[in-house]
Backbone as numpy.savetxt, mean C-alpha at the origin, in Angstrom:
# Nx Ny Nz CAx CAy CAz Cx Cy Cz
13.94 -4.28 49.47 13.13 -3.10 49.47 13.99 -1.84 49.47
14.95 -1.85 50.02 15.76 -0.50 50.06 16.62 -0.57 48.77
16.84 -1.31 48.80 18.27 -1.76 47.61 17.05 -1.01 46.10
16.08 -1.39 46.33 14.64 -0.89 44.87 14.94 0.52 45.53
14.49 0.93 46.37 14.75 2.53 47.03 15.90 3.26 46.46
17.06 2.81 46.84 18.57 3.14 46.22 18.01 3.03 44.63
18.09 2.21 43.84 18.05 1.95 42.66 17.36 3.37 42.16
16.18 3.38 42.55 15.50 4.24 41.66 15.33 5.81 42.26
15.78 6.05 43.18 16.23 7.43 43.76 17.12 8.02 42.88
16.63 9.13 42.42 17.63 9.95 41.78 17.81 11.54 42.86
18.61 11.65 43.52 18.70 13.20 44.46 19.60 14.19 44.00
20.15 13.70 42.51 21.25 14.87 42.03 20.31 15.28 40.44
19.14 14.67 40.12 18.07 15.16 38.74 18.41 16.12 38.48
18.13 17.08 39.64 17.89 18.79 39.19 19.02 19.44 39.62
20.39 18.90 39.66 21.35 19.25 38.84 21.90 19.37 37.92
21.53 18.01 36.83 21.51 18.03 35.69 20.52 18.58 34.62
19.72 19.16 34.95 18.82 19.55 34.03 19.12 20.99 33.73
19.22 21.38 32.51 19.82 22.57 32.14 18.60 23.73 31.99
18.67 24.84 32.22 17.88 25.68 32.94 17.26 26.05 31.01
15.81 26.71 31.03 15.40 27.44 30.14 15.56 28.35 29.44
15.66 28.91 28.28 16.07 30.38 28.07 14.88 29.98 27.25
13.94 31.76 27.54 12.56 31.68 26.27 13.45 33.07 25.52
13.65 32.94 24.08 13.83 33.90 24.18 12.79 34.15 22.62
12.80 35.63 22.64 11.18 35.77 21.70 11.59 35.94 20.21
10.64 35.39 19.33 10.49 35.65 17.98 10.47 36.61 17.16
11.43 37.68 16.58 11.20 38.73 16.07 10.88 38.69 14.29
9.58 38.44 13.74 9.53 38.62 12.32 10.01 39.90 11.76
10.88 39.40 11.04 11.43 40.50 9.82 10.86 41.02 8.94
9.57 40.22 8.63 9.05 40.27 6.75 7.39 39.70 7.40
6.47 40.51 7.13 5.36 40.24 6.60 4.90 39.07 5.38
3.83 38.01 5.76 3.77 37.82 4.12 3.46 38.48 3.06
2.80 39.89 3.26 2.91 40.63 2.19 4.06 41.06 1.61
4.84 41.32 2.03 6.48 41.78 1.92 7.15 40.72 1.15
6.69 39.62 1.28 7.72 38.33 0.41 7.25 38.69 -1.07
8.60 38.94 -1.74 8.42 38.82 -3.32 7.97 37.64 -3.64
8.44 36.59 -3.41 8.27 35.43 -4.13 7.95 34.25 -2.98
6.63 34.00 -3.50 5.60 33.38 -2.46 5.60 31.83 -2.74
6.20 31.37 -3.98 6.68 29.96 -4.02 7.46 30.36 -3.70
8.52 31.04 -2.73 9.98 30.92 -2.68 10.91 29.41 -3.26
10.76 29.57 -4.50 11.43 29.06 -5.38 12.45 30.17 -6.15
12.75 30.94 -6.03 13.79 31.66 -6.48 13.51 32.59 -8.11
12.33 32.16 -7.81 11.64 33.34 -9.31 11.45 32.77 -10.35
11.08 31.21 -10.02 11.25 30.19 -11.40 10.12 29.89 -11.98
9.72 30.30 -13.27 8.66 30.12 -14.32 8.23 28.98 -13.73
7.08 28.75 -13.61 6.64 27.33 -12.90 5.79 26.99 -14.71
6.40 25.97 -15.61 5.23 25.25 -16.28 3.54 25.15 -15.71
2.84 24.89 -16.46 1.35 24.44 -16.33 1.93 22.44 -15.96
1.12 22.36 -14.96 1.23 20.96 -14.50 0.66 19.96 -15.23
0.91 19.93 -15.99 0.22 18.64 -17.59 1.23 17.56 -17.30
1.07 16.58 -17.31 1.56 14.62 -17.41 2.08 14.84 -18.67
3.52 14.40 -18.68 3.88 14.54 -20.12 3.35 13.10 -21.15
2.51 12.39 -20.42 1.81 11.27 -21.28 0.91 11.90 -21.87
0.02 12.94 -21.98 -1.13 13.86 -22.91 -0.64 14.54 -23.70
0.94 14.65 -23.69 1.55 15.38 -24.58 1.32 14.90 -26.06
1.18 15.24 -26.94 1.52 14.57 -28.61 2.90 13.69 -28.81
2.86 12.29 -28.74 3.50 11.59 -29.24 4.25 11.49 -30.19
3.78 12.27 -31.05 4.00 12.26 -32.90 4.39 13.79 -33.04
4.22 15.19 -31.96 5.06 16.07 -32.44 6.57 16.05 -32.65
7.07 17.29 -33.14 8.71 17.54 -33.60 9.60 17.79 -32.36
9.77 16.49 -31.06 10.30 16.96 -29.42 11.36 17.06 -29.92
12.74 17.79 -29.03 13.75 17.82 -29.10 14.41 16.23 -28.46
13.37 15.99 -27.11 13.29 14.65 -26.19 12.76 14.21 -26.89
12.49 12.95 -27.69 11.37 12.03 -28.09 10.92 11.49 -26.88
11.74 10.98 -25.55 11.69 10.28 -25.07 10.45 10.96 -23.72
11.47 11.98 -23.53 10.19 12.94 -22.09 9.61 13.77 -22.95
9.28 13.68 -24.09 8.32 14.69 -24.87 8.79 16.22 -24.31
10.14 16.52 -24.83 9.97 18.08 -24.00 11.25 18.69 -25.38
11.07 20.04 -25.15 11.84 20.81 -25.71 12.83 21.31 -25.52
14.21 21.83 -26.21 15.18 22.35 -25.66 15.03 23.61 -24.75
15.49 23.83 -23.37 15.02 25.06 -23.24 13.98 25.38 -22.78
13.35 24.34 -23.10 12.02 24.27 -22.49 11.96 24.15 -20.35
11.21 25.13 -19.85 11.73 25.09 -18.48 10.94 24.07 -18.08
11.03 23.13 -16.65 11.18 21.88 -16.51 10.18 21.93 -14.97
9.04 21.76 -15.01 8.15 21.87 -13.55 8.89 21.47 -12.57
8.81 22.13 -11.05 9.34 21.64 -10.13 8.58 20.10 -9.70
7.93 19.61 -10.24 7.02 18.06 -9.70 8.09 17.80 -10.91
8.65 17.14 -11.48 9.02 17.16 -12.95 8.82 15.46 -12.80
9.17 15.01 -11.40 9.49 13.80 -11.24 8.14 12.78 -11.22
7.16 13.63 -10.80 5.90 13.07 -10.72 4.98 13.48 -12.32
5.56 13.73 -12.87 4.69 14.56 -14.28 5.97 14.68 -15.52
6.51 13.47 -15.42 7.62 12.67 -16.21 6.85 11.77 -16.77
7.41 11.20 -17.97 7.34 9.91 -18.65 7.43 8.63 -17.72
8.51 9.21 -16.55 8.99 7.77 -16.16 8.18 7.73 -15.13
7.32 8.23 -14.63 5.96 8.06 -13.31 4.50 7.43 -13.78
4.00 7.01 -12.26 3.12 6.10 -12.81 2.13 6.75 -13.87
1.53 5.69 -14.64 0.88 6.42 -15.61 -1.04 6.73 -14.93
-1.75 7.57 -15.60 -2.51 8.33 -15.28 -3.36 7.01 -15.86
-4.48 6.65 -15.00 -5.65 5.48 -15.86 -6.78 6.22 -16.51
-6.90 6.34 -17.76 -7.62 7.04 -18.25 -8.89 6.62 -18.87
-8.55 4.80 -19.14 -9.14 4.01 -20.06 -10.96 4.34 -20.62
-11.24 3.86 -18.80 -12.84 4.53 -18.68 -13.25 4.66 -16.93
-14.43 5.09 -16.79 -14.71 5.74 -15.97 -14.99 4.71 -14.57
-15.18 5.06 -13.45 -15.47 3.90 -12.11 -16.61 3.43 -12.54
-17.76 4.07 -13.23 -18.99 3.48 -12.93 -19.11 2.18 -13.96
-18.07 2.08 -15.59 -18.38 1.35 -16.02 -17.42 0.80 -15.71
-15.95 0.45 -14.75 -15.33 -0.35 -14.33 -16.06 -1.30 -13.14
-17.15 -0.64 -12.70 -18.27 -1.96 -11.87 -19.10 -2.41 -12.69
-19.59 -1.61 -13.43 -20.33 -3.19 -14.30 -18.90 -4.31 -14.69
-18.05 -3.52 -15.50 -17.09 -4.46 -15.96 -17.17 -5.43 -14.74
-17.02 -5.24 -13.92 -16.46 -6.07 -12.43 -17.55 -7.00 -11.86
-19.19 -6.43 -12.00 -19.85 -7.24 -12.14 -20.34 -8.31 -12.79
-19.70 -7.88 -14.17 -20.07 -8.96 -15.38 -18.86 -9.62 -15.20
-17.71 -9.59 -14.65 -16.90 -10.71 -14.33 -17.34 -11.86 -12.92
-17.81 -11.18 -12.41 -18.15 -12.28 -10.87 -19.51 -12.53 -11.00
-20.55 -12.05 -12.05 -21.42 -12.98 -12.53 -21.05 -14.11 -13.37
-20.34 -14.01 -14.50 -19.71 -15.14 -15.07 -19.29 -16.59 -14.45
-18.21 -15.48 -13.66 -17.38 -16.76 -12.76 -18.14 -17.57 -12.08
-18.93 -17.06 -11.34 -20.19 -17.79 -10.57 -21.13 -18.60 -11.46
-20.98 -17.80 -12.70 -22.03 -18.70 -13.52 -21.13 -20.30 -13.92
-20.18 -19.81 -14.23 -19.69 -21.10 -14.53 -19.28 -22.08 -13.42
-18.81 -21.82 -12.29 -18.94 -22.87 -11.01 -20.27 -23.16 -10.92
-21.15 -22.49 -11.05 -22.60 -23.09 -11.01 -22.47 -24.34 -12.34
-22.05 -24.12 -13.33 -22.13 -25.30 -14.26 -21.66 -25.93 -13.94
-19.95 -26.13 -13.55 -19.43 -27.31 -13.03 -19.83 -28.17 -11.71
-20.51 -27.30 -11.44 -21.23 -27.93 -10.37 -22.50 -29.12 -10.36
-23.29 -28.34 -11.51 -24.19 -29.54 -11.93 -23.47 -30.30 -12.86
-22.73 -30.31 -13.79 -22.28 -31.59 -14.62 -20.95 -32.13 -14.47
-20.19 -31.74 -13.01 -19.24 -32.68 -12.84 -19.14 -33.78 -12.34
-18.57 -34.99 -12.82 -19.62 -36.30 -12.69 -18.86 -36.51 -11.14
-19.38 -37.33 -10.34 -19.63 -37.88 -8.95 -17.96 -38.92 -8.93
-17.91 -39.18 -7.62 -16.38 -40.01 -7.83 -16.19 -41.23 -8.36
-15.49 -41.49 -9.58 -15.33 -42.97 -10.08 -15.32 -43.91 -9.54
-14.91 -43.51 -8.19 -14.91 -45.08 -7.69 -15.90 -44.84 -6.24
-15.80 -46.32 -5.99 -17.21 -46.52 -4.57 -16.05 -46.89 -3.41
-16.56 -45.69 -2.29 -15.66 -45.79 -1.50 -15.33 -47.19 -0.35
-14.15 -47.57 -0.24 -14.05 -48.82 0.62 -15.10 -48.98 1.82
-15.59 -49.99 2.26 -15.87 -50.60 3.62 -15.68 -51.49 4.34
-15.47 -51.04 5.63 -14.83 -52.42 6.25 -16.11 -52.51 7.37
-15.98 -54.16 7.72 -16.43 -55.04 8.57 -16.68 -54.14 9.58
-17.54 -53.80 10.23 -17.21 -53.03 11.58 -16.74 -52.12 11.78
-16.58 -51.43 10.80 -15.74 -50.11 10.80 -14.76 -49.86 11.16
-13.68 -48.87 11.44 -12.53 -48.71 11.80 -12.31 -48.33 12.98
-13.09 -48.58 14.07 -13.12 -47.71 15.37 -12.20 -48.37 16.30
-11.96 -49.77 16.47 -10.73 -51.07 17.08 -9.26 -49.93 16.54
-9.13 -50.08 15.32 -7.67 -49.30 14.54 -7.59 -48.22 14.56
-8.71 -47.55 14.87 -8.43 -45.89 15.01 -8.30 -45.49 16.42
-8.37 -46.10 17.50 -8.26 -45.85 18.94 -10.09 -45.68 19.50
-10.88 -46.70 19.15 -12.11 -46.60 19.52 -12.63 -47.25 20.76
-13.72 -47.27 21.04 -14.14 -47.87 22.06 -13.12 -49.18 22.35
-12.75 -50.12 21.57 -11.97 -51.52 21.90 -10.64 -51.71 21.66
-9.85 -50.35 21.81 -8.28 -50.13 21.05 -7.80 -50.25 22.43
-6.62 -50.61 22.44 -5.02 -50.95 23.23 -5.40 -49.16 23.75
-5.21 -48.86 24.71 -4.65 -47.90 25.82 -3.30 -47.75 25.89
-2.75 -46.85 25.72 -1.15 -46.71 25.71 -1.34 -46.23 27.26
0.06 -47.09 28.12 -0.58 -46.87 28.96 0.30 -45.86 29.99
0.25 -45.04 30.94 0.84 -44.11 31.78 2.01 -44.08 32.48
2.21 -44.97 32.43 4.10 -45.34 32.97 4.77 -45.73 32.23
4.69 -45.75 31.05 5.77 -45.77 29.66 7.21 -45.00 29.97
């Protein structure tokens, strides 16, 4: 009990704890006062277009990122690149649930067929004399017994 006492007594804590300083916040600059409110450094920001809507078949300097020489380069550039995931455009949610319904009606339809015309098991299952209840540990099986 004392030895737990000792252990977890600390009587020198608030010596070590290093004292507070508050000291106060002086703003320099208003946000009205900031020139440049992307503080990005004054950089033409592109229109945020996916360079996958771009024209494929225009005259790029890039064939590859569809872009131009010179052409200035969005700060997302990385997310609104060629090489990011692509945008699903195909068709809309509402006809991706029918799509989705007319697949898990199908499927169901057809386990429902195999269900009625898959034929029953070829063969007729074994029987024995009395069943297996002696060999399986039944009412009349050997006791393994407690002092083994």
């Amino acid at each position: 009990m004392l030895s737990r006492r000792l252990a977890t007594a600390r009587p020198l804590t608030h010596l070590l704890r290093t004292p507070i300083t508050y000291r106060p916040q002086i703003r320099c600059l208003s946000q009205a006062d900031i020139e440049d409110p992307n503080m990005n450094g004054g950089y033409i920001n592109p229109p945020a277009v996916p360079r996958q809507f771009r024209d494929p078949y225009a005259d790029w300097w890039d064939k590859q990122e569809r872009r131009n020489y010179g052409e200035p380069v969005h700060e997302d550039n990385d997310i609104l690149g060629m090489f990011s995931p692509e945008e699903y455009t195909h068709f809309k949610p509402g006809w991706g649930a029918v799509c989705l319904g007319i697949f898990v009606a199908t499927f169901l339809g057809v386990v429902a067929v195999v269900g009625v015309y898959y034929p029953d098991m070829p063969a007729v299952r074994r029987g024995y004399e009395g069943g297996l209840d002696r060999e399986l540990g039944g009412e009349g099986a050997m006791l393994v017994s407690e002092h083994s």
